[in-house]
PDB file of the backbone (N, CA, C, O) and the ligand in Angstrom, with CONECT records:
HET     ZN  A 101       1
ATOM      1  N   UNK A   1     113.077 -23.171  37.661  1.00  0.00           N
ATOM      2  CA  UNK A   1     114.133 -22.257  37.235  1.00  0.00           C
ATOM      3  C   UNK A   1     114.472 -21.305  38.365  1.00  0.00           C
ATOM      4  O   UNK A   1     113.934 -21.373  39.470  1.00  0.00           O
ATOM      5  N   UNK A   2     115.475 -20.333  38.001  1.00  0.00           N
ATOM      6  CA  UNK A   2     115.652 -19.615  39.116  1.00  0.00           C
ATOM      7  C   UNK A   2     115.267 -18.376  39.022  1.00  0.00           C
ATOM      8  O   UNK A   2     116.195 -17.607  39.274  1.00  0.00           O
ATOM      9  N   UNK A   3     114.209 -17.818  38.744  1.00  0.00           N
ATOM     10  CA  UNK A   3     113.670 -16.737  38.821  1.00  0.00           C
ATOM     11  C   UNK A   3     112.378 -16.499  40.105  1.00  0.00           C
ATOM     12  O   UNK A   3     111.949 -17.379  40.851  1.00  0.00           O
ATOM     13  N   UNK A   4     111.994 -15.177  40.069  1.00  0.00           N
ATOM     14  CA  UNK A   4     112.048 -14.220  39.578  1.00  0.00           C
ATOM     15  C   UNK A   4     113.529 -13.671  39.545  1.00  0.00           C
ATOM     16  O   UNK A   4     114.401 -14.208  40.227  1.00  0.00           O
ATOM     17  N   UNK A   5     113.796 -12.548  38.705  1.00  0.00           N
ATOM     18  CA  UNK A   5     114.880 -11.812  38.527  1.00  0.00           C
ATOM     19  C   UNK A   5     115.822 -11.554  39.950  1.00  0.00           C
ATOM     20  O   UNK A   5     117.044 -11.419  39.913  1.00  0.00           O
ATOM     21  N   UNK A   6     115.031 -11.517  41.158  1.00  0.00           N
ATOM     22  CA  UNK A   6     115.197 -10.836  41.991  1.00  0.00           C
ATOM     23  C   UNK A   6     116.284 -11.673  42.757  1.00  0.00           C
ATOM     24  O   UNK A   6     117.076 -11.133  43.530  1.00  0.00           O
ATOM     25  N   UNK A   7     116.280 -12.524  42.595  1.00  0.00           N
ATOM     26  CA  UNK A   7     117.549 -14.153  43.264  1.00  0.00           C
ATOM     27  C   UNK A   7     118.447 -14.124  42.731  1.00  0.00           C
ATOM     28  O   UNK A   7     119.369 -14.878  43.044  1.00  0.00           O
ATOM     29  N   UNK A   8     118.578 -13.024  41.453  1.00  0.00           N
ATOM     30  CA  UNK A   8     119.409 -13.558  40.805  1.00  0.00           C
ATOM     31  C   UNK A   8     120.335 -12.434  40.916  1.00  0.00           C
ATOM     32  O   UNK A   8     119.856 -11.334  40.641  1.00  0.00           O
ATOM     33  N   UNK A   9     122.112 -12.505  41.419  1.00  0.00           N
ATOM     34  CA  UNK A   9     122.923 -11.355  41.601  1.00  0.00           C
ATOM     35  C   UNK A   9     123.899 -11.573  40.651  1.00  0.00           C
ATOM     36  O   UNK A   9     124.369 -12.691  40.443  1.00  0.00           O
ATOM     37  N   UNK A  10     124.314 -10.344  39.924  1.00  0.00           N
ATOM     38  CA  UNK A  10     125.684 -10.197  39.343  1.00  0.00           C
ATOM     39  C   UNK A  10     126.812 -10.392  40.262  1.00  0.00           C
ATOM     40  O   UNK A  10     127.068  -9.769  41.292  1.00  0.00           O
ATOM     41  N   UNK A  11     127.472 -11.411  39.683  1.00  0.00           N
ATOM     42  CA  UNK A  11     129.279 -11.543  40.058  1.00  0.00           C
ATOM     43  C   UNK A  11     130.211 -11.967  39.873  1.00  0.00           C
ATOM     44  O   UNK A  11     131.059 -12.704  40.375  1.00  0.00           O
ATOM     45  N   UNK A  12     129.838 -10.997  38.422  1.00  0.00           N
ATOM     46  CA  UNK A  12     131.185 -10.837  37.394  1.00  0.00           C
ATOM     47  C   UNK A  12     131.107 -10.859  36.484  1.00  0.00           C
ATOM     48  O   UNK A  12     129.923 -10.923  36.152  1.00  0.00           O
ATOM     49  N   UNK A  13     132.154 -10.831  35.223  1.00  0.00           N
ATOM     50  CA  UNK A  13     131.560 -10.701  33.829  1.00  0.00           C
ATOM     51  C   UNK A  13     132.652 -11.654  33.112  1.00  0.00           C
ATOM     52  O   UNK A  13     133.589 -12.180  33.712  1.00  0.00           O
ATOM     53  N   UNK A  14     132.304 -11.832  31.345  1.00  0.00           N
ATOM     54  CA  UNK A  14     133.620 -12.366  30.993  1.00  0.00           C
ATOM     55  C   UNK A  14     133.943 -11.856  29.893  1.00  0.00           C
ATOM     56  O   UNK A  14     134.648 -12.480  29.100  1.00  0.00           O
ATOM     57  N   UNK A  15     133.158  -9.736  29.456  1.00  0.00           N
ATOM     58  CA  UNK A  15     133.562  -9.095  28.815  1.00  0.00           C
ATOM     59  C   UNK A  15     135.039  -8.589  29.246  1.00  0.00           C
ATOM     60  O   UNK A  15     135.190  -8.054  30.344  1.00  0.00           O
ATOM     61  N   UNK A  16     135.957  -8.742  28.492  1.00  0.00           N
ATOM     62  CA  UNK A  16     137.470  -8.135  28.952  1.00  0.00           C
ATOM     63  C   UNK A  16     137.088  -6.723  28.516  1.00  0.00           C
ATOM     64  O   UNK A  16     136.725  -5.962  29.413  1.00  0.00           O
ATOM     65  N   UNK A  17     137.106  -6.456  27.779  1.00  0.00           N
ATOM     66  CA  UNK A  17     137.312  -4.482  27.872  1.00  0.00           C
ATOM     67  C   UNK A  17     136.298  -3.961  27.277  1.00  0.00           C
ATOM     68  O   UNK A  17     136.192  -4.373  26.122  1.00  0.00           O
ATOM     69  N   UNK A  18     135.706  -3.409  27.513  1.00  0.00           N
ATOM     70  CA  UNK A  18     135.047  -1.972  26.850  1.00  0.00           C
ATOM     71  C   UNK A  18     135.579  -1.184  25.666  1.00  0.00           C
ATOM     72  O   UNK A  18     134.812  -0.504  24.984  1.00  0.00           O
ATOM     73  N   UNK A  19     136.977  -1.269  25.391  1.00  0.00           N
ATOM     74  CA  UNK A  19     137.226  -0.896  24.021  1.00  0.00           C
ATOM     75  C   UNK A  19     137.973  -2.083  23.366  1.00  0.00           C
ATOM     76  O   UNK A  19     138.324  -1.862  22.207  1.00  0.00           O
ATOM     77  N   UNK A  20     138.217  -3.029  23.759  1.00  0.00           N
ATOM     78  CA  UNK A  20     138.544  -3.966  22.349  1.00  0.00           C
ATOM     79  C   UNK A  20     136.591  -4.673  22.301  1.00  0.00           C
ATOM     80  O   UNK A  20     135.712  -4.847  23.145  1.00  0.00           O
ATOM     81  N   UNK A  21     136.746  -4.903  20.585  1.00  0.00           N
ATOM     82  CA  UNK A  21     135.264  -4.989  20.422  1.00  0.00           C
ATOM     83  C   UNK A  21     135.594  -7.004  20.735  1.00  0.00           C
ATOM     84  O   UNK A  21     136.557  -7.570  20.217  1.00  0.00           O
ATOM     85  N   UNK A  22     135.094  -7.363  21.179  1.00  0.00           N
ATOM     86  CA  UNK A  22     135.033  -8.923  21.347  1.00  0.00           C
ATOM     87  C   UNK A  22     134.554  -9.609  20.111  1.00  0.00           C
ATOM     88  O   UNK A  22     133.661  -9.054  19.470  1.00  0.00           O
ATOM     89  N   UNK A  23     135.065 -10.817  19.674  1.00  0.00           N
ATOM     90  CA  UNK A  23     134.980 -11.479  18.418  1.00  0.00           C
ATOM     91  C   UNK A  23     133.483 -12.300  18.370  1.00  0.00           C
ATOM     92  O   UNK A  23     133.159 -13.084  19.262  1.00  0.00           O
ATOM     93  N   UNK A  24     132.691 -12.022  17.283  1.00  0.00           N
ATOM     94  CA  UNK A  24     131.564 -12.597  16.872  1.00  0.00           C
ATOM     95  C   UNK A  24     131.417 -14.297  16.458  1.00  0.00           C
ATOM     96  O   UNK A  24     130.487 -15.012  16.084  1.00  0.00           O
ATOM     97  N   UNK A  25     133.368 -14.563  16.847  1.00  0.00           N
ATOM     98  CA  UNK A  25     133.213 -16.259  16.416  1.00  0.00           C
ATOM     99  C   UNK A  25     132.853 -16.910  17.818  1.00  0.00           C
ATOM    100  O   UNK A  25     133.209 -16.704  18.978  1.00  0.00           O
ATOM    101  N   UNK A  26     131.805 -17.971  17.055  1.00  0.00           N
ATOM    102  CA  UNK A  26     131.484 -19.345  18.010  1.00  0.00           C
ATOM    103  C   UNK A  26     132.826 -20.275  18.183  1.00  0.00           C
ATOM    104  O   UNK A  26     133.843 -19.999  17.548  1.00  0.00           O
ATOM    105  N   UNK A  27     132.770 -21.412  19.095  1.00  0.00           N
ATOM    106  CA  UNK A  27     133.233 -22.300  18.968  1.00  0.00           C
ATOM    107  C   UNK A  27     132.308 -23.442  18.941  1.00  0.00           C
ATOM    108  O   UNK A  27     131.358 -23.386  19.721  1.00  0.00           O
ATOM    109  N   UNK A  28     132.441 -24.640  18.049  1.00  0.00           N
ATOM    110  CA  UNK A  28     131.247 -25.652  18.004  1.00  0.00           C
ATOM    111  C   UNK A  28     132.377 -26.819  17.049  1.00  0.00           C
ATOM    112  O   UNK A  28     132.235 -27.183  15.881  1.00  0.00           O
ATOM    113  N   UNK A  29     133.516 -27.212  18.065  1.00  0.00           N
ATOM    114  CA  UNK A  29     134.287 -28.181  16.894  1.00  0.00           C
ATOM    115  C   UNK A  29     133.694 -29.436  16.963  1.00  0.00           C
ATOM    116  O   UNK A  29     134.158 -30.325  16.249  1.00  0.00           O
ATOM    117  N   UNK A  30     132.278 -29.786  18.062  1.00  0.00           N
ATOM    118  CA  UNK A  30     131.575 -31.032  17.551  1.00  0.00           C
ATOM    119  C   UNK A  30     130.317 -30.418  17.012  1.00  0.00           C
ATOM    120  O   UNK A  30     129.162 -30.646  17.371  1.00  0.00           O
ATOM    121  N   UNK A  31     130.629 -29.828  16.345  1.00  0.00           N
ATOM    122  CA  UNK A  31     129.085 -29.254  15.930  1.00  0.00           C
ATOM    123  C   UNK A  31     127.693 -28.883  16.091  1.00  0.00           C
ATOM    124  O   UNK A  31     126.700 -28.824  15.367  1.00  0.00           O
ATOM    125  N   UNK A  32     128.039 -28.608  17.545  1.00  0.00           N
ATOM    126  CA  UNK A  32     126.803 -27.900  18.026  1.00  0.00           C
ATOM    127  C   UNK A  32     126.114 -26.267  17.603  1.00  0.00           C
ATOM    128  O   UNK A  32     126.786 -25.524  16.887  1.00  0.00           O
ATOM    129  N   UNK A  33     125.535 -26.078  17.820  1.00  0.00           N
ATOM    130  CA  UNK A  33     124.901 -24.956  17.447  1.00  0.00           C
ATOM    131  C   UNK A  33     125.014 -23.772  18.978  1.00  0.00           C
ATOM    132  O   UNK A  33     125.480 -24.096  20.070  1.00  0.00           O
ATOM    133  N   UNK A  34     124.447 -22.418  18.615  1.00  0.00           N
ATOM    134  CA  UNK A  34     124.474 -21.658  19.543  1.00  0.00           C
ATOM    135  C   UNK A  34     124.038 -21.982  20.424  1.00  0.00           C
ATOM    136  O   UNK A  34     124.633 -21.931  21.500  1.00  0.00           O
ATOM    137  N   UNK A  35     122.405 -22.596  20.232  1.00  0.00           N
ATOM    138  CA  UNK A  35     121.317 -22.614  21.623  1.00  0.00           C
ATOM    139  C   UNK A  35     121.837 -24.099  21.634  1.00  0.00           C
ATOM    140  O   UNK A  35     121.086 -24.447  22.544  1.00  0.00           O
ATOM    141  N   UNK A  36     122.681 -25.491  21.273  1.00  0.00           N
ATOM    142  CA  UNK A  36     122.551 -26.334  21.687  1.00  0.00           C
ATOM    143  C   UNK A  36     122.723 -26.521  23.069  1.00  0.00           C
ATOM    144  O   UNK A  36     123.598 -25.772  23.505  1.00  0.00           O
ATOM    145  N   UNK A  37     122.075 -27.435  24.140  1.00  0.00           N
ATOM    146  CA  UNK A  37     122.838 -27.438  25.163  1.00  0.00           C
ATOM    147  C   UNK A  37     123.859 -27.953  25.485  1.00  0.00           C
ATOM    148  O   UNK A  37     124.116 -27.427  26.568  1.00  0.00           O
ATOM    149  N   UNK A  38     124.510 -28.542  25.292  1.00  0.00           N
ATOM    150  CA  UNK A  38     125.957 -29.517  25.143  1.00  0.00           C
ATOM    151  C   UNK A  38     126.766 -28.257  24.362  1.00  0.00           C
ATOM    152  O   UNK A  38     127.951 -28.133  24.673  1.00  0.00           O
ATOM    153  N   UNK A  39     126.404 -27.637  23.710  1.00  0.00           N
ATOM    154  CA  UNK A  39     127.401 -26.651  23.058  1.00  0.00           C
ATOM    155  C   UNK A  39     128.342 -25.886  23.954  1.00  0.00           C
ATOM    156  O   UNK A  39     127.816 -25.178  24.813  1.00  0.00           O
ATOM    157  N   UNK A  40     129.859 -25.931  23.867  1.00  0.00           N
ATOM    158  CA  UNK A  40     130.553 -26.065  24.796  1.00  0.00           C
ATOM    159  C   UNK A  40     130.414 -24.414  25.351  1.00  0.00           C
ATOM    160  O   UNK A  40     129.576 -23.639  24.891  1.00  0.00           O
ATOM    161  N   UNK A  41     131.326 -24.079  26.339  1.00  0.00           N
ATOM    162  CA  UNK A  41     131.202 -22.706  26.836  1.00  0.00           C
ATOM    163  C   UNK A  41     132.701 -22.159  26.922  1.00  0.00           C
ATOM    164  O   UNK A  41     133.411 -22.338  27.912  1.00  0.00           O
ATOM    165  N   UNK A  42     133.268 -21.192  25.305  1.00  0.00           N
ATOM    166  CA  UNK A  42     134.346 -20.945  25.577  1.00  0.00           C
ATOM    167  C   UNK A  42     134.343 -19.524  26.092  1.00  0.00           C
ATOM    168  O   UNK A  42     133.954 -18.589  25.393  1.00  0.00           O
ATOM    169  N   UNK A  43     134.850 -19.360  27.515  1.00  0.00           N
ATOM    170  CA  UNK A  43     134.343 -17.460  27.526  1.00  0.00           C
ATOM    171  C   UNK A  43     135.805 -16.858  26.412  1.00  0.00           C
ATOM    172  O   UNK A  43     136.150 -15.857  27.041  1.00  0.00           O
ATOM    173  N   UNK A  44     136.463 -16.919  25.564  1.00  0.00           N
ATOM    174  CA  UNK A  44     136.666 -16.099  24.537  1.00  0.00           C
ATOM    175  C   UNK A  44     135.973 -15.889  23.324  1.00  0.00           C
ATOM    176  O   UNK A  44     136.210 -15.022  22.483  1.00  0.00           O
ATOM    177  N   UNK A  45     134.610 -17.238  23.300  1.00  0.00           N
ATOM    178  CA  UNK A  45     134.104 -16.721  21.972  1.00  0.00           C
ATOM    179  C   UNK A  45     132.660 -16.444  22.027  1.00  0.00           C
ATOM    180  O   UNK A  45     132.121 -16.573  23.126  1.00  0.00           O
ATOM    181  N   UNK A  46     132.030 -16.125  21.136  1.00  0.00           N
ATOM    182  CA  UNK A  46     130.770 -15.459  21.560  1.00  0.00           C
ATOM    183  C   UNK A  46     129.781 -16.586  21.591  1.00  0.00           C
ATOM    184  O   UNK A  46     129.966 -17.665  21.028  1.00  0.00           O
ATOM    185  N   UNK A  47     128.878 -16.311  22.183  1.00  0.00           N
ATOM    186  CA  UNK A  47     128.298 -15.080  23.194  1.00  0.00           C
ATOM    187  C   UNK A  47     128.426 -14.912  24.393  1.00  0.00           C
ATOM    188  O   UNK A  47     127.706 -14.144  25.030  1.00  0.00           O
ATOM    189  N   UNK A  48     129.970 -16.048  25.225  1.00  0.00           N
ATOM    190  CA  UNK A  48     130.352 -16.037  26.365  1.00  0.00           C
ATOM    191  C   UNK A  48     130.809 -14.674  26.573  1.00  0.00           C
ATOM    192  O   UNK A  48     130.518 -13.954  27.528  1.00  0.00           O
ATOM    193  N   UNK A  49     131.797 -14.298  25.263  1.00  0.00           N
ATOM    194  CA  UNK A  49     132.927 -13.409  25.478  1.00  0.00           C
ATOM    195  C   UNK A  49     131.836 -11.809  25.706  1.00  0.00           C
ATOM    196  O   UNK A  49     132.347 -10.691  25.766  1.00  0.00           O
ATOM    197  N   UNK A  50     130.343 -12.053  25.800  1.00  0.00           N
ATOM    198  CA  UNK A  50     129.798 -10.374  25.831  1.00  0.00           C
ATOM    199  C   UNK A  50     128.513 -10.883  26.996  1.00  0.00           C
ATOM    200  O   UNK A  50     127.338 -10.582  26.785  1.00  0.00           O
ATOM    201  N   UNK A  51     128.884 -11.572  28.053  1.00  0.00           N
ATOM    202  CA  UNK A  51     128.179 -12.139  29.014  1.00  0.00           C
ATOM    203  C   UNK A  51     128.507 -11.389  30.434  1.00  0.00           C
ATOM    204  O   UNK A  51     129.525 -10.791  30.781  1.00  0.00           O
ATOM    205  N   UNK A  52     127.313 -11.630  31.112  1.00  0.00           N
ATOM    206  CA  UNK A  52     128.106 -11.382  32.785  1.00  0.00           C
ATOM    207  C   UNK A  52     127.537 -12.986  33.292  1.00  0.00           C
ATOM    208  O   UNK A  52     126.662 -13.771  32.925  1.00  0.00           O
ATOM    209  N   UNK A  53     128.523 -12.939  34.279  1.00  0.00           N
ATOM    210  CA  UNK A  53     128.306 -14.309  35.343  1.00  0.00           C
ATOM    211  C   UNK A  53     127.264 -13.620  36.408  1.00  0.00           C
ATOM    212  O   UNK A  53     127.513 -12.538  36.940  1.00  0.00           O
ATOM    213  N   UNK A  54     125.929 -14.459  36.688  1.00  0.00           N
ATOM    214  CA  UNK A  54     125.197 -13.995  38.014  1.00  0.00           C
ATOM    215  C   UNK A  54     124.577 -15.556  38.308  1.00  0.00           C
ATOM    216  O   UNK A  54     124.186 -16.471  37.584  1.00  0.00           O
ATOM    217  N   UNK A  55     124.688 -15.377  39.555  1.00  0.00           N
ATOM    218  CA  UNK A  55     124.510 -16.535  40.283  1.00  0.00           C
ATOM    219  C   UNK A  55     122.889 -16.431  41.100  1.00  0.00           C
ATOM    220  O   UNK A  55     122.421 -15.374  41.523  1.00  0.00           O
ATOM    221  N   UNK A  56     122.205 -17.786  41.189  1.00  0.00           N
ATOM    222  CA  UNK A  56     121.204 -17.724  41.797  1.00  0.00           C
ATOM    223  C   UNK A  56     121.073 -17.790  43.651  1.00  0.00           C
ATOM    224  O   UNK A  56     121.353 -18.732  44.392  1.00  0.00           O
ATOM    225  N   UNK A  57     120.577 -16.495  43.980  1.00  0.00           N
ATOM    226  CA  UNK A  57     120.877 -16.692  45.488  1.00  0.00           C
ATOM    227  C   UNK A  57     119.943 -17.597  46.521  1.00  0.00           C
ATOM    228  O   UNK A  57     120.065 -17.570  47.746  1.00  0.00           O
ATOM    229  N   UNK A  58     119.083 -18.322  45.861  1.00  0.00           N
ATOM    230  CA  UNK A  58     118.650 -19.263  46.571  1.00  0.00           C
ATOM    231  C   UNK A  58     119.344 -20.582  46.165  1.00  0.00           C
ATOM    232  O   UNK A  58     119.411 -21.407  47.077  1.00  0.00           O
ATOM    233  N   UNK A  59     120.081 -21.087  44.513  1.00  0.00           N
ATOM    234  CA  UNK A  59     120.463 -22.461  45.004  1.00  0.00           C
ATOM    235  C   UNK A  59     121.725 -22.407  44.663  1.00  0.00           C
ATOM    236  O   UNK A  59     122.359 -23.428  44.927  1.00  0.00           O
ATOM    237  N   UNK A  60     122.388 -21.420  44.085  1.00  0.00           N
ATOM    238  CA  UNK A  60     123.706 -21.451  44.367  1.00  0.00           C
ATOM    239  C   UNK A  60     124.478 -21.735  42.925  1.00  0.00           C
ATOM    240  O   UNK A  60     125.682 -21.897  42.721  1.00  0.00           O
ATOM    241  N   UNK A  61     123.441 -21.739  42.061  1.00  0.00           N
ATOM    242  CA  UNK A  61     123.631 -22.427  40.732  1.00  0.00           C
ATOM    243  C   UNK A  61     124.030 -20.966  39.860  1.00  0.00           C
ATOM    244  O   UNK A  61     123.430 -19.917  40.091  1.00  0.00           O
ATOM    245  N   UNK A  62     124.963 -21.054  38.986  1.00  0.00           N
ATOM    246  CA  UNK A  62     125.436 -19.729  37.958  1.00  0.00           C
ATOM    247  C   UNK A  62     125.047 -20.038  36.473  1.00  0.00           C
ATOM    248  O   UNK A  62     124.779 -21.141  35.996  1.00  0.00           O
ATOM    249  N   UNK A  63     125.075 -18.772  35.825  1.00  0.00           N
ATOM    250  CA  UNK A  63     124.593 -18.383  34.874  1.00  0.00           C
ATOM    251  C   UNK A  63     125.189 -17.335  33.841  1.00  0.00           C
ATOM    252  O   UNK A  63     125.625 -16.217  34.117  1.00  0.00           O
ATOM    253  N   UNK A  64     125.113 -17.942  32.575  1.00  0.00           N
ATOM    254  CA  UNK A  64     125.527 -16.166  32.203  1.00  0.00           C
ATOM    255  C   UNK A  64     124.240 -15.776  31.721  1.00  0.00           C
ATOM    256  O   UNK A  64     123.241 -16.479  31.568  1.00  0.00           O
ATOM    257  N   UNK A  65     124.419 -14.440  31.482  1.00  0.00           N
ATOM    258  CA  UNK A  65     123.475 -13.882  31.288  1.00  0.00           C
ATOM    259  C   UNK A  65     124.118 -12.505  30.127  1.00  0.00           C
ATOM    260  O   UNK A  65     124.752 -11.463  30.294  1.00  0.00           O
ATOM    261  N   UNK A  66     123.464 -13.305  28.827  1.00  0.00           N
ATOM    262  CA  UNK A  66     124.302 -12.580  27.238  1.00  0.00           C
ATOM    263  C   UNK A  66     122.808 -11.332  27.645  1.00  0.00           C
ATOM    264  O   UNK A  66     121.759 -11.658  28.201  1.00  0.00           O
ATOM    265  N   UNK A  67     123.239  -9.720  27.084  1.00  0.00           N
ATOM    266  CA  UNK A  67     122.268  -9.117  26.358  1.00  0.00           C
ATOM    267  C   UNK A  67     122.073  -9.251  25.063  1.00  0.00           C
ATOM    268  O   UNK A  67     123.147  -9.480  24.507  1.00  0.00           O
ATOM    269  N   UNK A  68     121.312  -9.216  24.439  1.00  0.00           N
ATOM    270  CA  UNK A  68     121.261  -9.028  22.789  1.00  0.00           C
ATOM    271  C   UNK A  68     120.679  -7.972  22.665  1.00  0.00           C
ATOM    272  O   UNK A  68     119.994  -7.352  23.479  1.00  0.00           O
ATOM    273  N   UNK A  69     121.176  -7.562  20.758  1.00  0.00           N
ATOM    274  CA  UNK A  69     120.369  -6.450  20.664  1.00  0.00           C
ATOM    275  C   UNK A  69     120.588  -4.975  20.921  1.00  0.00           C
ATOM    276  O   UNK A  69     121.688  -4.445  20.762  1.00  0.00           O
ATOM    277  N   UNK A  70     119.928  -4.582  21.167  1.00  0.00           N
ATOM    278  CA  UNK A  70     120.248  -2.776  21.492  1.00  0.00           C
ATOM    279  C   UNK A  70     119.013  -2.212  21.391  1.00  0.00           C
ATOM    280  O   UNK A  70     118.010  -2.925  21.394  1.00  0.00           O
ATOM    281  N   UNK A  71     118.936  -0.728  21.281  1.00  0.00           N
ATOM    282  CA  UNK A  71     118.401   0.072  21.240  1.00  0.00           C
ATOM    283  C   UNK A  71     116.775  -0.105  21.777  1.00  0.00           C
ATOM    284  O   UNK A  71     116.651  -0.307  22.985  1.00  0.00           O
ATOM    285  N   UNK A  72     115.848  -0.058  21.162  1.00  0.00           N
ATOM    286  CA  UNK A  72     114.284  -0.536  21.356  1.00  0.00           C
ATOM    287  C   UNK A  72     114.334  -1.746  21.764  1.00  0.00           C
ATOM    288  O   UNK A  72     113.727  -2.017  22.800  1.00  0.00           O
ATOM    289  N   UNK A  73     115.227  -3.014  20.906  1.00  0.00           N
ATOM    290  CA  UNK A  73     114.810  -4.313  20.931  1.00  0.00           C
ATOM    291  C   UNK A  73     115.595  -5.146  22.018  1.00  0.00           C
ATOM    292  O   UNK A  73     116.194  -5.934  21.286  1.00  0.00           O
ATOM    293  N   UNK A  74     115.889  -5.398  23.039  1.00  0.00           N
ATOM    294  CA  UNK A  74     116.723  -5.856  24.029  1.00  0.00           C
ATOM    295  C   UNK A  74     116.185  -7.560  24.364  1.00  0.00           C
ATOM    296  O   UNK A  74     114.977  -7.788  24.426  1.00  0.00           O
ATOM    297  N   UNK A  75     116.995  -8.449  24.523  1.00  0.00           N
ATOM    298  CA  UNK A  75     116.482  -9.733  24.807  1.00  0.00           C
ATOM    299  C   UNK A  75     117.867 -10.404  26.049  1.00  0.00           C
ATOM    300  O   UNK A  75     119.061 -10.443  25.752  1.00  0.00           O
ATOM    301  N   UNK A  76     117.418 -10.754  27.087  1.00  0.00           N
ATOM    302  CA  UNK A  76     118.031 -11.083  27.994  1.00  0.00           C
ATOM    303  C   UNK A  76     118.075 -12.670  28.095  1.00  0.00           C
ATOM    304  O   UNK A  76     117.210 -13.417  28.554  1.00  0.00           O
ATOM    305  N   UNK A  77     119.485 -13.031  27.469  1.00  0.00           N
ATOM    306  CA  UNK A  77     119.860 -14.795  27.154  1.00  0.00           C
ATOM    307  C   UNK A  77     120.339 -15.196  28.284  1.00  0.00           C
ATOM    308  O   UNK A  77     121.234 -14.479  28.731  1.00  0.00           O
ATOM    309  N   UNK A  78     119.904 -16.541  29.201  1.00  0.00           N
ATOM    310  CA  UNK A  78     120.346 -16.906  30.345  1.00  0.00           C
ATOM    311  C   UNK A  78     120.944 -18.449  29.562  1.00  0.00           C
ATOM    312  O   UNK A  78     120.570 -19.087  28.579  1.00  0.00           O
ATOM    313  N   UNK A  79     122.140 -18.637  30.659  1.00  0.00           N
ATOM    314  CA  UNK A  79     122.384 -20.167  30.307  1.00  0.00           C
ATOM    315  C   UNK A  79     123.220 -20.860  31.522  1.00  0.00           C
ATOM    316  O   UNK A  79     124.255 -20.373  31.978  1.00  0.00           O
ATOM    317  N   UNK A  80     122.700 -21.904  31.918  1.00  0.00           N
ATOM    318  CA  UNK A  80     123.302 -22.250  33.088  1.00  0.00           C
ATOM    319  C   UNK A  80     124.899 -22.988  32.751  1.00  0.00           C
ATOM    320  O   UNK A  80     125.302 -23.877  32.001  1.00  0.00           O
ATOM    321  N   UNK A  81     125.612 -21.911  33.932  1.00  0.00           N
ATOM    322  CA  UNK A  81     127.113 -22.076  33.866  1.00  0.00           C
ATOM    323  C   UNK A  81     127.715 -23.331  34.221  1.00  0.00           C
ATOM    324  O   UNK A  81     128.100 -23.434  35.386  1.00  0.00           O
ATOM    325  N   UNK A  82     127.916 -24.594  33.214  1.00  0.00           N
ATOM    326  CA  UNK A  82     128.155 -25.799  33.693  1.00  0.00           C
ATOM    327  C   UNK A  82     129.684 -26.033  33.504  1.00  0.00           C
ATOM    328  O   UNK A  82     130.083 -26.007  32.339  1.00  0.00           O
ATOM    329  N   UNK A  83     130.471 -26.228  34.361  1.00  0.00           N
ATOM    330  CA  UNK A  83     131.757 -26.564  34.448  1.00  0.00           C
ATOM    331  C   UNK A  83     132.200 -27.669  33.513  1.00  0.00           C
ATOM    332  O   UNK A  83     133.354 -27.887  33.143  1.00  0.00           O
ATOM    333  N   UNK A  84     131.061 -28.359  33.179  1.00  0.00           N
ATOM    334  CA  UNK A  84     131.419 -29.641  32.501  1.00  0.00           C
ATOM    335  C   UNK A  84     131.697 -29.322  31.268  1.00  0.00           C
ATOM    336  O   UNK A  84     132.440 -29.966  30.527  1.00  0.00           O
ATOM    337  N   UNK A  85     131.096 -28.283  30.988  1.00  0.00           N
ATOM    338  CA  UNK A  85     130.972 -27.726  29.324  1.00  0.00           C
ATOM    339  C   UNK A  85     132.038 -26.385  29.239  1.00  0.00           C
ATOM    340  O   UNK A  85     132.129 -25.834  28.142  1.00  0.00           O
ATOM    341  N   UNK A  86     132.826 -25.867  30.360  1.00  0.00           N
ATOM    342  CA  UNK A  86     133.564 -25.135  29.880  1.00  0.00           C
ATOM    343  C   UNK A  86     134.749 -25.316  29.260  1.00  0.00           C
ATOM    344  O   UNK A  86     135.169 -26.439  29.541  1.00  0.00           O
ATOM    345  N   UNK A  87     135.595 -24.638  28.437  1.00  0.00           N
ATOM    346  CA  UNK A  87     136.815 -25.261  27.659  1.00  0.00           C
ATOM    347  C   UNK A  87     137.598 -23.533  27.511  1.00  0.00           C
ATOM    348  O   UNK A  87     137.205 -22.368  27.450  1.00  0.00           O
ATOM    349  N   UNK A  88     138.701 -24.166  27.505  1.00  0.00           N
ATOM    350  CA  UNK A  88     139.595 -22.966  27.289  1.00  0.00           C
ATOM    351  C   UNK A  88     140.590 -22.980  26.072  1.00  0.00           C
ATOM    352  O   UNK A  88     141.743 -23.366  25.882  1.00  0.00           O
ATOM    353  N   UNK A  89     139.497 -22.314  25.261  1.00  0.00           N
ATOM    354  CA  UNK A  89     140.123 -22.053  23.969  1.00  0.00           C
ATOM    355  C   UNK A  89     140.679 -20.715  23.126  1.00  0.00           C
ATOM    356  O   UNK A  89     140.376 -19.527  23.232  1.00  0.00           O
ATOM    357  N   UNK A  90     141.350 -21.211  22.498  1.00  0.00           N
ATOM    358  CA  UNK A  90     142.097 -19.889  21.942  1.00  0.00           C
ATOM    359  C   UNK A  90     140.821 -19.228  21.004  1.00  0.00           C
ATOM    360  O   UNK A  90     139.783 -19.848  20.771  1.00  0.00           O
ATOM    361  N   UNK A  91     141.123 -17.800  20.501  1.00  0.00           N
ATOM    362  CA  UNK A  91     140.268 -17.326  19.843  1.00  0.00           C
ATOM    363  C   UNK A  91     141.015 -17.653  18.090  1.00  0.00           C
ATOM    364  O   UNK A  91     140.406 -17.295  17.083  1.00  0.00           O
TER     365      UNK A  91
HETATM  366 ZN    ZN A 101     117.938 -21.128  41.738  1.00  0.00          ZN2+
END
C-alpha cells in the first residue's frame, strides 16, 4: 500500500463548497454497494462528493481520501482513484 501517511500529498478536493451541504445519495445502478470495489466513482455523489484527491509520492498512484464522522470519533476512508471506475453523473 502506500503508506506511511507521510507519501501521501493533498491535490485537491471534489468538495464544491463549504456552504452548499453535498448530497448523501450513492450511485450503484449495477448494484454495488459503498465499500464494493467495482462500485463506480461518481464525484457528485457520496462519499466522492465530501473527499479530497491525494496522490502517493512515491508511485504516483491517487486516492481519495473521505473523512467520516466528527467530533471524538474520526475515521480516515482511502480508495484508490481508478479512472476506469469514474463516471459522470448527474445528481
Ligand atoms: Zn504508493
Amino acid at each position: 500500500m502506500h503508506f506511511p501517511e507521510e507519501q501521501l500529498k493533498q491535490v485537491g478536493t471534489l468538495r464544491q463548497s463549504v456552504y452548499d451541504e453535498p448530497t448523501f445519495d450513492e450511485y450503484h445502478p449495477n448494484g454495488t454497494r459503498f465499500w464494493s470495489p467495482d462500485a463506480p466513482i461518481s464525484p457528485r455523489h457520496y462519499p466522492a462528493n465530501r473527499s479530497d484527491v491525494w496522490v502517493c509520492t512515491v508511485c504516483g498512484r491517487y486516492f481519495l481520501r473521505y473523512l467520516e464522522g466528527g467530533g471524538y470519533f474520526v475515521d480516515h476512508r482511502v480508495r484508490r482513484l481508478l479512472g476506469s471506475l469514474l463516471v459522470d453523473a448527474p445528481v
